[in-house]
N, C-alpha and C positions, 0 to 999 in steps of 0.2 A: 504494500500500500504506500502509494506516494506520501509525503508530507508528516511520515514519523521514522525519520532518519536523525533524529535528535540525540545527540552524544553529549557527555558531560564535556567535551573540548568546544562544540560548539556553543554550547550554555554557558560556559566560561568563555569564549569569548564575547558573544552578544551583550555581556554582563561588561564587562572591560571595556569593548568600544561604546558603551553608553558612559562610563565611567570618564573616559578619554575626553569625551565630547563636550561632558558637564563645565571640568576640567581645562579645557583648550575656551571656552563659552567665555569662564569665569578672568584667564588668562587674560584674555582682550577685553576685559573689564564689562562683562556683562554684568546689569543690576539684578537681571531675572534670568531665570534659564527656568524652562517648560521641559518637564519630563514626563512620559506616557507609558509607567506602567514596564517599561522594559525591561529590567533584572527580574519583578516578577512574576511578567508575562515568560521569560523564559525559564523559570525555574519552574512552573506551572506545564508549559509544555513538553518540558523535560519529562516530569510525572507522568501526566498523561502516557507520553510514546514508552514510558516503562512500563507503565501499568497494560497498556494496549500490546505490547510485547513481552506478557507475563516475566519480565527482569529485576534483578533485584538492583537497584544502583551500588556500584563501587563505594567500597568505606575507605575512607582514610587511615593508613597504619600511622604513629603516634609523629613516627619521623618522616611522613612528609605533612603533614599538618602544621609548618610552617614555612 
């Protein structure tokens, strides 16, 4: 099925270039910056395409948790 190809590297990224953006916005001296939902719009669909791919998601071992 198209459109649950969803991987914790694409979740992390989509999560990052929203991050970058805020970030590069606030850089150029923005007063406002408008955010839509996108870190949890993608950790949401993350779920979803695990749950819809009976997966369990990857755990963090202690040493790479930072």
């Amino acid at each position: 099925m198209r459109g649950w190809n969803y991987t914790v590297q694409s979740t992390e990224w989509i999560i990052a270039q929203g991050i970058l953006h805020v970030t590069n916005a606030v850089a150029q001296g923005a007063d406002i910056v408008l955010i839509d939902r996108a870190a949890h719009d993608a950790v949401a669909y993350f779920e979803a395409a695990m749950a819809f791919r009976a997966e369990t998601p990857p755990r963090l071992s202690n040493a790479n948790a930072f």
